[in-house]
C-alpha positions as CSV (number, residue, x, y, z in Angstrom):
1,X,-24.1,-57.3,-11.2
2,X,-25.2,-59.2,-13.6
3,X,-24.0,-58.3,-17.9
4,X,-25.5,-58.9,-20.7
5,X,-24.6,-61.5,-23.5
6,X,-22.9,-59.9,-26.6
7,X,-23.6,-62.9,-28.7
8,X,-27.7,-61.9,-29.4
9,X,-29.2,-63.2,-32.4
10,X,-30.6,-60.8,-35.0
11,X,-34.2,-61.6,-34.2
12,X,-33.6,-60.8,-30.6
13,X,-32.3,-57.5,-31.4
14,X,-35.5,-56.8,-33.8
15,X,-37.5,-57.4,-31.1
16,X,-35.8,-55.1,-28.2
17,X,-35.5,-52.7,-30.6
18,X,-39.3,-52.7,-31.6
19,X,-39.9,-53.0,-27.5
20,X,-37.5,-50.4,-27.0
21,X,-38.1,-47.8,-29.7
22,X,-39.9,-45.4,-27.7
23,X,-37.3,-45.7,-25.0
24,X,-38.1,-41.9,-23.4
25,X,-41.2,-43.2,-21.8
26,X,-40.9,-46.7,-21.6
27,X,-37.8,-46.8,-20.0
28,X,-39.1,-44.8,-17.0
29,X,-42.0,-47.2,-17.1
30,X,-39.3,-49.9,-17.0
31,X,-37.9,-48.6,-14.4
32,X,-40.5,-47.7,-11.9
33,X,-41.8,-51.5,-12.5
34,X,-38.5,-52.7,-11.4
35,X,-38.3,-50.5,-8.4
36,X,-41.3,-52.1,-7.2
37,X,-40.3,-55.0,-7.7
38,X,-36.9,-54.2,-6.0
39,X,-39.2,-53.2,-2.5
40,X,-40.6,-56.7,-2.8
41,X,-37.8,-58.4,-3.0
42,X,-38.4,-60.0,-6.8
43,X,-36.4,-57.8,-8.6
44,X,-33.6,-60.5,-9.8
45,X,-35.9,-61.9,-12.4
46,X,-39.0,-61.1,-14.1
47,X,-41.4,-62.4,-16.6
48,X,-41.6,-60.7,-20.3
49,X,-45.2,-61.4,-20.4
50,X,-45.4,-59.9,-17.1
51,X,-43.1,-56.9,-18.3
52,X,-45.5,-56.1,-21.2
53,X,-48.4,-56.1,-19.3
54,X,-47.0,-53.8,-17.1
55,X,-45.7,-51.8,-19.9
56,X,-49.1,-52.0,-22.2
57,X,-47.1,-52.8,-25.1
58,X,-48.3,-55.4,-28.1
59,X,-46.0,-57.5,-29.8
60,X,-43.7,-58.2,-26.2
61,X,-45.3,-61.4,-25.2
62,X,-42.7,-63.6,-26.3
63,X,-38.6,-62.8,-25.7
64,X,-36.4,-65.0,-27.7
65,X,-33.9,-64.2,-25.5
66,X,-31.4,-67.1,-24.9
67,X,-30.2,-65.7,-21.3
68,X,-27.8,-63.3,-19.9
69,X,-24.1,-64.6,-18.8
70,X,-25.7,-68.1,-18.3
71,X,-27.8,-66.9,-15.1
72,X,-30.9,-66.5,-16.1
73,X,-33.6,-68.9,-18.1
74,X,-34.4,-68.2,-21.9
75,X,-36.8,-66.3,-21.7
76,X,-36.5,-64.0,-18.8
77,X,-34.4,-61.4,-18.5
78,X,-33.6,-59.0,-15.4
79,X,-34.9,-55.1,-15.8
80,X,-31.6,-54.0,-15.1
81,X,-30.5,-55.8,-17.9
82,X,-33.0,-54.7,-19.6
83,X,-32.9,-50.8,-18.8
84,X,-29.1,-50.9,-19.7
85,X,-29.3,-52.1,-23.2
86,X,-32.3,-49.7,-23.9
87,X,-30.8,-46.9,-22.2
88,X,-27.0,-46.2,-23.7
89,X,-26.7,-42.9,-20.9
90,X,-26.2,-45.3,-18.8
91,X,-23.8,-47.7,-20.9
92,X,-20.0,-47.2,-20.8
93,X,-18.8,-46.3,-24.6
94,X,-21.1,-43.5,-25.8
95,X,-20.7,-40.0,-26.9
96,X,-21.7,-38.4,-23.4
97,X,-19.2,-40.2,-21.4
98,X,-16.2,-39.5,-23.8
99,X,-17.5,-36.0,-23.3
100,X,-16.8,-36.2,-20.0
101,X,-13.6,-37.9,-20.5
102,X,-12.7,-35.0,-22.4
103,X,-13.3,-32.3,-20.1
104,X,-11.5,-34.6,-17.2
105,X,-8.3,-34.6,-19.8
106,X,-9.3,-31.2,-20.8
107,X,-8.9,-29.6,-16.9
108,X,-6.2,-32.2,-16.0
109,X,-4.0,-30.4,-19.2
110,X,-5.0,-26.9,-17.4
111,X,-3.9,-28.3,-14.3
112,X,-0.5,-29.4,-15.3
113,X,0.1,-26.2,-17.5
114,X,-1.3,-24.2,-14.9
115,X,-4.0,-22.4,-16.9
116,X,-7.8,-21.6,-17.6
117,X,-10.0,-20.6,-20.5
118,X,-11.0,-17.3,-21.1
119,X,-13.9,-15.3,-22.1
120,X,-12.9,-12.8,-24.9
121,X,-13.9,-9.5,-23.3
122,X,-15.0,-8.2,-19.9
123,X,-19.3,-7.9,-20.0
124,X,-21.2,-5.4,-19.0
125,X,-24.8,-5.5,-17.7
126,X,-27.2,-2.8,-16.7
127,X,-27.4,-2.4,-13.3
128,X,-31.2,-1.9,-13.8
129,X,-31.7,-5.2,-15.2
130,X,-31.5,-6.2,-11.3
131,X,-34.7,-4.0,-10.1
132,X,-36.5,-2.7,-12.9
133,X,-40.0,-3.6,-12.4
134,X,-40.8,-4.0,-16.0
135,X,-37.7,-6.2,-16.8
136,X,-38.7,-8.2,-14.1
137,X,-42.4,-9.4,-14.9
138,X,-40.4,-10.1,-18.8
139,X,-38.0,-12.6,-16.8
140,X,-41.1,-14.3,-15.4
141,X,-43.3,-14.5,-18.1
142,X,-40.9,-15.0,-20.9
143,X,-38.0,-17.4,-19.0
144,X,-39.8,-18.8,-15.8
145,X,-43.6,-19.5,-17.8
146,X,-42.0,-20.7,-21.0
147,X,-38.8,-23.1,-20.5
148,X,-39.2,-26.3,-18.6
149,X,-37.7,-26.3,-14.9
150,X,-36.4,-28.6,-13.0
151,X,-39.2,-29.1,-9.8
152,X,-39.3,-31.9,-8.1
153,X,-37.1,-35.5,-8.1
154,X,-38.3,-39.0,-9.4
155,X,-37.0,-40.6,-6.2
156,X,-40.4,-38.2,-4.6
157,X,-42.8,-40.5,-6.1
158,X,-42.2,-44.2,-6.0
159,X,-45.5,-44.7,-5.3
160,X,-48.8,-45.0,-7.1
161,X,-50.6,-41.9,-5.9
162,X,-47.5,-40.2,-4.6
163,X,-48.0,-36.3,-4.8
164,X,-46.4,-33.1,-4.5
165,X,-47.8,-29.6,-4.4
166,X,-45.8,-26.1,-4.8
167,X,-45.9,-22.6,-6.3
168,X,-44.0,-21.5,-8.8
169,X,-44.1,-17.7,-9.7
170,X,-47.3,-17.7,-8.8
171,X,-48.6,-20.6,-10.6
172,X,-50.4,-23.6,-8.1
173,X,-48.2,-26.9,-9.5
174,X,-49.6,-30.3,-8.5
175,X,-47.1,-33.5,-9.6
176,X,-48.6,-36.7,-9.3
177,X,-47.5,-40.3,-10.5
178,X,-50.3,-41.5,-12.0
179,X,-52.0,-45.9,-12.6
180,X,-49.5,-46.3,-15.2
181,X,-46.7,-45.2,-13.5
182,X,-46.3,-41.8,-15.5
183,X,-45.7,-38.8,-13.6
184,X,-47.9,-35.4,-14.5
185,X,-47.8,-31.7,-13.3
186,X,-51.3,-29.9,-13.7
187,X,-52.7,-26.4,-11.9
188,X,-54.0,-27.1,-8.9
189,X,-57.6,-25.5,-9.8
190,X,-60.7,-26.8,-9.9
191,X,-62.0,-27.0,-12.8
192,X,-65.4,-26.1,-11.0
193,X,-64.6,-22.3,-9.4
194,X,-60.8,-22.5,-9.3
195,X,-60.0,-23.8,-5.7
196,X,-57.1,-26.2,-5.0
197,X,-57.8,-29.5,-5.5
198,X,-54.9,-30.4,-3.2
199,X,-53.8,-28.6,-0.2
200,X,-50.7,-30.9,2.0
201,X,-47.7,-30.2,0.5
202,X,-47.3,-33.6,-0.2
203,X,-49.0,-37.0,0.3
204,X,-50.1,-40.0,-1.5
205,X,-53.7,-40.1,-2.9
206,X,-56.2,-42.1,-4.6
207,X,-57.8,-39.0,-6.3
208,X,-57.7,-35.2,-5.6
209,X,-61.4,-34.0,-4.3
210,X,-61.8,-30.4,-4.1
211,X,-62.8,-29.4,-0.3
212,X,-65.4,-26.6,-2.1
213,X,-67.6,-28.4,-4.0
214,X,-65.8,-32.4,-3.8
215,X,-65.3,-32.4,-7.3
216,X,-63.1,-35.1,-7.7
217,X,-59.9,-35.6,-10.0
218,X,-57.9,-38.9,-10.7
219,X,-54.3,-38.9,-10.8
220,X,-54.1,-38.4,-14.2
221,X,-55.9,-35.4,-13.8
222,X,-59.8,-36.5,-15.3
223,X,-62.3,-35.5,-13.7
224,X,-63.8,-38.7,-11.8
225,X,-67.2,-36.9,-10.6
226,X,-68.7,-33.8,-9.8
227,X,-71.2,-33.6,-6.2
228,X,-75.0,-33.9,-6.7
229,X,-74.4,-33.7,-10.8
230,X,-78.0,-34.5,-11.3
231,X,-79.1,-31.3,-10.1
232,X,-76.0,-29.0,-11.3
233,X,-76.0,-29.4,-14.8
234,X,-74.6,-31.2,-17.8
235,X,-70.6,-31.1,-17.7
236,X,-68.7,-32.8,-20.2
237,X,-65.8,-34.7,-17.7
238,X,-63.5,-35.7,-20.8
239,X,-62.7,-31.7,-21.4
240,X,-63.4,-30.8,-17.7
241,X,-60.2,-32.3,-16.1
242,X,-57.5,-30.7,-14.1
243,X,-54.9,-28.6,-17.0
244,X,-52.1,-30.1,-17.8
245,X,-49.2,-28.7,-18.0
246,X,-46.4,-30.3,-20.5
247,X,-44.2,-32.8,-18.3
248,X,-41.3,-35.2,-18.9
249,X,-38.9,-37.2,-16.4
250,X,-35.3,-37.1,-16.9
251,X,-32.0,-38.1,-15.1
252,X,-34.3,-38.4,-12.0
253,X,-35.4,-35.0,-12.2
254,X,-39.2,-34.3,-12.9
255,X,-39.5,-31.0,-15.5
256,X,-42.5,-29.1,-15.9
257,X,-43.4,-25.9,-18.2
258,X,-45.5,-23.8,-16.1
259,X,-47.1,-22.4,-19.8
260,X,-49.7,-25.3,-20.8
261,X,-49.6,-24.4,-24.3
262,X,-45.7,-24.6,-24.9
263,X,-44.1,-26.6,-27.8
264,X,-40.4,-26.7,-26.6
265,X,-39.2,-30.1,-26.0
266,X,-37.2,-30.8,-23.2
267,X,-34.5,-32.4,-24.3
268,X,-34.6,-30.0,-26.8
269,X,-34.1,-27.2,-24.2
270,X,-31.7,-29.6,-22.5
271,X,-28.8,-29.6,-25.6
272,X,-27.9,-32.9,-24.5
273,X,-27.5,-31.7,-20.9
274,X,-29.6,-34.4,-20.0
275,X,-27.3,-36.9,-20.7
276,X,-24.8,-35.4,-18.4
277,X,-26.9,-35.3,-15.6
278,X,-27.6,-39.2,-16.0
279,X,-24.2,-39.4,-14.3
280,X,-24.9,-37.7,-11.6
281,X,-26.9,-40.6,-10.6
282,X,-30.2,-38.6,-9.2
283,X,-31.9,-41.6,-9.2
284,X,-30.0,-43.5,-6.9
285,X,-30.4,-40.7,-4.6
286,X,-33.6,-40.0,-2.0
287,X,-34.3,-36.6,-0.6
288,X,-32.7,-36.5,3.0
289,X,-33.5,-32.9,3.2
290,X,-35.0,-29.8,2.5
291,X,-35.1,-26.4,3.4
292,X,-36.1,-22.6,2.2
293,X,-34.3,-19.3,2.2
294,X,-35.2,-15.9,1.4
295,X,-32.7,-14.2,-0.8
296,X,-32.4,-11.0,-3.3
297,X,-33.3,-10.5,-7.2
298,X,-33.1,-14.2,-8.3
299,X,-30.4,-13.3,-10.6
300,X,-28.3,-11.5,-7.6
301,X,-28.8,-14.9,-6.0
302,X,-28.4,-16.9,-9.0
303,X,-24.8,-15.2,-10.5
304,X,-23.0,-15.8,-7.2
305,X,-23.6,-20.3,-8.2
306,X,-22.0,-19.9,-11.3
307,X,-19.2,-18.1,-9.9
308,X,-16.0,-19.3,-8.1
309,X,-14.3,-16.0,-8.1
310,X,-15.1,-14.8,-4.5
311,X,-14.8,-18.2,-2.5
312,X,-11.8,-18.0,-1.2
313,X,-12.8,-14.5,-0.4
314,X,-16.5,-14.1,0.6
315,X,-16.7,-17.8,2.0
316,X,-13.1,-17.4,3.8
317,X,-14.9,-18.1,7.5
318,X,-16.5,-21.0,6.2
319,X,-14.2,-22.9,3.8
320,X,-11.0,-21.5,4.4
321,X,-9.2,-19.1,2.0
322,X,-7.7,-22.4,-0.5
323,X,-11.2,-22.6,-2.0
324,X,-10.5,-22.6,-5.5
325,X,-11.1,-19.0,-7.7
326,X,-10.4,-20.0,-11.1
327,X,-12.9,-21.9,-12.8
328,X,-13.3,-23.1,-16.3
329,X,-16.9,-23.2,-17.8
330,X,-18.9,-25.8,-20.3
331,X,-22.2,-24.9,-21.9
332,X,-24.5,-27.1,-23.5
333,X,-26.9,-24.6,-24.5
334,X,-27.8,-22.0,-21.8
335,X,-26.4,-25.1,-18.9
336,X,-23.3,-24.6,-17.8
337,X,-20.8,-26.7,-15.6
338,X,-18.6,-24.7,-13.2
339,X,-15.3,-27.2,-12.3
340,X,-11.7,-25.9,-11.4
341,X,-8.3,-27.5,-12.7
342,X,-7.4,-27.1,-9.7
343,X,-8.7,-29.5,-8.1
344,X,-8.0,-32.4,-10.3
345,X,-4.9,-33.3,-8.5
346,X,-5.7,-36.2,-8.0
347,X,-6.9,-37.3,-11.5
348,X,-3.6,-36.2,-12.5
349,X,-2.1,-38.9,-11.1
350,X,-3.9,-41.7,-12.5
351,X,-4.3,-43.1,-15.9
352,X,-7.0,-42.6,-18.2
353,X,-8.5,-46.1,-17.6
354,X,-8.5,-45.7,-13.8
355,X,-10.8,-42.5,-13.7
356,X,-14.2,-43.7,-12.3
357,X,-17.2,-42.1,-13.0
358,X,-16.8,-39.5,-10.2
359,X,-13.5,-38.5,-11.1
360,X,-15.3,-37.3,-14.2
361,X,-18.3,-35.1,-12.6
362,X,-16.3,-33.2,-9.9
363,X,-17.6,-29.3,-9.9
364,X,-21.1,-27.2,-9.9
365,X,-23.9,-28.2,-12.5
366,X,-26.0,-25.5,-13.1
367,X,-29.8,-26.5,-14.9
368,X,-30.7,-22.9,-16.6
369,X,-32.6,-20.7,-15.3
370,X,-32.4,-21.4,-11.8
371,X,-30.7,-24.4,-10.6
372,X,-27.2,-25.2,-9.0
373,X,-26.4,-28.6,-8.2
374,X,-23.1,-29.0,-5.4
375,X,-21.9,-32.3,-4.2
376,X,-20.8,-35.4,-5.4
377,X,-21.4,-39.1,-5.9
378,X,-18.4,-39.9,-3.6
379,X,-18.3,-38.8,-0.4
380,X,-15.0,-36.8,2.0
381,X,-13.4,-40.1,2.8
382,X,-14.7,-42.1,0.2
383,X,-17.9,-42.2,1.6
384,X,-21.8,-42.5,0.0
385,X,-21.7,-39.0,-1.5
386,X,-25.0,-36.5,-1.7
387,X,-26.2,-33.5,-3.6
388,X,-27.4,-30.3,-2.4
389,X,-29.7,-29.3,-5.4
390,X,-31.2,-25.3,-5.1
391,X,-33.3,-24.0,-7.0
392,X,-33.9,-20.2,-7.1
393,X,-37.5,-18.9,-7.6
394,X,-38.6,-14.9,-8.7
395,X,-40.2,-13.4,-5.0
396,X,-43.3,-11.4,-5.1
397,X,-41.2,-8.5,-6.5
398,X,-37.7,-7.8,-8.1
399,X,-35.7,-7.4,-4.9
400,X,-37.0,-10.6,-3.8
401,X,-36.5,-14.4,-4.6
402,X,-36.8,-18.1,-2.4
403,X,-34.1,-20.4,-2.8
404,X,-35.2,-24.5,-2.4
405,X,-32.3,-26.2,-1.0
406,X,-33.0,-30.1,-1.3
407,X,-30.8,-32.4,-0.1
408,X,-29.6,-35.7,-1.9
409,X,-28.3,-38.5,0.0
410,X,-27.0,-41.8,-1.8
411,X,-27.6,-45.4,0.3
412,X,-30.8,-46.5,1.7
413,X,-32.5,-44.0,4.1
414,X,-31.9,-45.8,7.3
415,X,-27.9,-46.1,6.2
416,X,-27.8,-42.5,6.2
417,X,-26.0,-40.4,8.9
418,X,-29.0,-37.7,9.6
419,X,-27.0,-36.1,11.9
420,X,-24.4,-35.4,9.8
421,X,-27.0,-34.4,7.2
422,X,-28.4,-31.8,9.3
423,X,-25.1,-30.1,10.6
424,X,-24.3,-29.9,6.5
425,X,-28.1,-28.1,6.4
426,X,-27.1,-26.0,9.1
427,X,-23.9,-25.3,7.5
428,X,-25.7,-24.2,4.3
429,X,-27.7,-22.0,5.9
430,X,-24.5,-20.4,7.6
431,X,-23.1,-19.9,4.4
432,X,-25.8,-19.3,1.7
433,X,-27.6,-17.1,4.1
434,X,-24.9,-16.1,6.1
435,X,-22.5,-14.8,3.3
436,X,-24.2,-15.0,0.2
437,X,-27.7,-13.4,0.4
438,X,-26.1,-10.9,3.0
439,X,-23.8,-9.6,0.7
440,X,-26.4,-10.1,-2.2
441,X,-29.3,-8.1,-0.4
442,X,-26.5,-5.1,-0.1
443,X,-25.6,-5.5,-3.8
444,X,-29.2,-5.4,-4.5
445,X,-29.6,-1.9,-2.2
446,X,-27.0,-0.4,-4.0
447,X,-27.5,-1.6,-7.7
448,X,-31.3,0.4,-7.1
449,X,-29.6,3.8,-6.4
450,X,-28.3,4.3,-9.4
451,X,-25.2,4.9,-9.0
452,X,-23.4,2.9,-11.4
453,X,-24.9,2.1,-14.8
454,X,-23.2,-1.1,-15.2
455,X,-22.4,-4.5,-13.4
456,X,-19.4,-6.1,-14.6
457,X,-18.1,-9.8,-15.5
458,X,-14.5,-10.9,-16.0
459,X,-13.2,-12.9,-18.9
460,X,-13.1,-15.6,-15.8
461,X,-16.4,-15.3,-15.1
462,X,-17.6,-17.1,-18.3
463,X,-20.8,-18.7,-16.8
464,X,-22.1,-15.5,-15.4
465,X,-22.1,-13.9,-18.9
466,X,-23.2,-16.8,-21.0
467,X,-26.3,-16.5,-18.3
468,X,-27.1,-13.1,-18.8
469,X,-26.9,-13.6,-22.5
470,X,-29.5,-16.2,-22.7
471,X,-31.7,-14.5,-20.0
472,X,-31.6,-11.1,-22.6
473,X,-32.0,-13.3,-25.6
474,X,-35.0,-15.2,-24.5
475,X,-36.7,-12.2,-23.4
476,X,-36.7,-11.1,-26.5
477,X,-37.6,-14.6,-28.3
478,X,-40.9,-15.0,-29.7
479,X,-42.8,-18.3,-28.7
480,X,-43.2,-19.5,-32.1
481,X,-39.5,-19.2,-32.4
482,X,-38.2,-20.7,-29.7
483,X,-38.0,-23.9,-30.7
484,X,-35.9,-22.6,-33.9
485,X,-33.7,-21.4,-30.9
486,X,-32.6,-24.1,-29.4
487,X,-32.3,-26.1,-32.6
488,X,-30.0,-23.7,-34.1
489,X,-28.4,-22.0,-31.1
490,X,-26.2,-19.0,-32.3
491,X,-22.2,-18.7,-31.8
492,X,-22.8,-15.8,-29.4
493,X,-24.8,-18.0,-26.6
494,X,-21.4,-20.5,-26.8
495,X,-18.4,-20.4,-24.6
496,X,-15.4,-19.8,-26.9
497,X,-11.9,-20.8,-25.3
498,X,-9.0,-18.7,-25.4
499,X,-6.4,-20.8,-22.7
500,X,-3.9,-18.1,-20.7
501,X,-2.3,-18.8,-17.4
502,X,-3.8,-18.9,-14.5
503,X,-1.4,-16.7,-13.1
């Protein structure tokens, strides 16, 4: 691996910051440059003017650079070099990794004192939250059509023309990376009488043509040409392209906002969650695997992934009754991270400086309002590690919902053991299924009688009622506010800690 030279000279570091000083999207642009590159075998080295080509930027022709631990020529420098000094997520001495650092030595305390933090009071929610048909099209509308979501992965589009198509609560979602290398979601309509513009579920494309009318679309969602136009009409094609909807990559995750008019930001929405997932390492990743379940309300489904309180009882057949039921939480924002003390045994017995960076991401990342990440960078044994990555979608009504389970393997595809890769699907399916959306599908037929006007969560169920407080307090948010929201998020959507044995 090659480092960087500390020893830069001041008009080197005016000029990568000037190159680097819209790093969102130009590190991403970076990146994918070098990942080609990578496939062809020329990733070591590569050319600045070449680089700022690639990149479109003016000013980047020339590098002053004087070379990087004496292994590359003035001049050049390599893109991983170059990503890591414009990226600091990735770097070793910023704020998010003492973060983590500080929860490690946070659950390794709780550990050794045998504890975990509290929530202040029980929480009650209203039982017809779960089924009320009303409360339900709110959830949609005001949480699923106006925050962005976590849809697809970065590692699904490597390609120019590389394409995705899905439906999310109800909306048609087309994800394309584009000429430059940027990837965008639009509605798969035609802007000519509505019909999809693509139908596979995923592909790689020089242009979208509608199989209606062949109105066709480039990837970047213009409208390219429209069938026998001399006879149709005038149509203006610079206001007649595919809609857009608002689209960012991060941590190897592509986000979309299914509303094409919303102003919240996503790292806005994120609350510095973004730089957490970073660690995770999504981008070293590729998608061994995916598969679909049917499930209950998507927030019967979606309480039982940020809760550790029934493993060792509900998942007993599967995992043994050990599994751990005493969790502590940490929010940033309406995110939460589900990790047990536990199981930090073994960080417990090392010092600080020897905790590598999957010592410090052990647990279940959840992605608000419908994501729960499981898995880790290092593998049982020490081996290449994987994610499984679900996301939980509203159904066509309140007692239903469709949970994406996708599968994230590290290594090269063809180092991957598939087999063992699909017994762990099979296994999922067994247990999610099996024991989860069983016992959520009767807790959804009971919670509709009536019977009880309340569901309850414990002072150690911390994630489940930070959830249900965001999901009550975006309902009732405003769009024009909720920006002001998220900038200014109020002491009651935090996780205060009161520590008390674990008992």
């Amino acid at each position: 691996m090659l480092k960087s030279d500390t020893s830069v000279d001041p008009q080197t570091h005016a000029l990568m910051g000037r190159f680097f000083c819209e790093q969102c999207d130009t590190v991403r642009r970076l990146q994918k440059a070098f990942n080609d590159l990578e496939r062809s075998g020329k990733s070591r080295l590569a050319d600045p003017a070449r680089m700022a080509g690639l990149l479109a930027i003016p000013g980047a022709d020339v590098w002053p650079y004087e070379g990087i631990s004496g292994l590359i020529p003035p001049g050049q420098v390599s893109y991983k070099s170059a990503i890591a000094m414009a990226n600091p997520i990735k770097g070793s001495s910023n704020m998010s990794r003492q973060q983590l650092i500080d929860i490690t030595r946070r659950e390794v305390e709780n550990f050794q004192d045998n504890r975990i933090d509290l929530m202040p009071d029980v929480m009650k929610v209203p039982t017809a939250d779960y089924y009320d048909q009303e409360r339900w099209e709110l959830e949609v509308e005001r949480i699923f059509k106006r925050v962005p979501l976590a849809l697809a992965f970065s590692c699904e589009f490597p390609e120019v023309g590389d394409f995705r198509t899905m439906e999310v609560a109800g909306v048609p979602v087309l994800i394309a990376r584009d000429e430059r290398g940027d990837i965008g979601a639009f509605v798969n309509m035609c802007s000519h009488r509505g019909n999809y513009v693509a139908d596979e579920a995923s592909g790689n494309k020089n242009s979208f043509r509608c199989n209606y009318h062949a109105w066709n679309f480039g990837l970047n969602g213009d409208l390219i040409s429209v069938f026998d136009e001399d006879n149709f009409g005038d149509v203006d094609k610079s206001c007649n392209g595919l809609t857009r909807l608002p689209t960012a990559e991060r941590a190897g995750i592509v986000w979309v906002t299914l509303n094409p008019k919303s102003t919240l930001d996503v790292d806005l929405f994120l609350s510095g969650y973004g730089e957490m997932l970073e660690y995770l390492a999504f981008d070293e990743t590729h998608l061994a695997g995916r598969q679909e379940l049917e499930g209950p309300n998507w927030k019967v489904a979606y309480d039982g992934y940020r809760d550790f309180y029934h493993v060792p009882i509900l998942h007993r057949p599967s995992f043994g009754p050990d599994g751990s039921h005493q969790p502590d939480y940490y929010a940033w924002g309406p995110h939460v991270r589900v990790t047990a003390p536990q199981n930090y045994a073994e960080q417990a017995n090392k010092t600080e400086d020897e905790w590598d960076i999957a010592d410090l991401t052990p647990g279940v990342w959840t992605i608000f309002p419908n994501v729960s990440i499981a898995g880790g960078r290092r593998g049982r044994g020490g081996g290449q590690g994987s994610y499984m990555f679900s996301q939980m979608f509203p159904g066509a009504k309140p007692g239903e919902s469709l949970t994406t389970q996708n599968f994230l393997a590290f290594g090269a595809p063809d180092e991957v053991d598939e087999q063992g890769i699909k017994d762990y699907m099979s296994l999922m399916v067994d247990v999610v299924e099996g024991e989860d959306y069983f016992t959520g599908f009767r807790v959804q037929k009971a919670l509709k009688t009536g019977a009880k006007q309340f569901s309850m969560f414990g002072r150690n169920e911390g994630g489940g009622q930070l959830f249900h407080k965001w999901v009550d307090t975006l309902i009732a948010t405003e769009d024009e506010d909720l920006p002001a929201l998220f900038e200014n998020i109020p002491a009651e959507l935090a996780l205060p800690r009161q520590p008390k044995s674990a008992g």
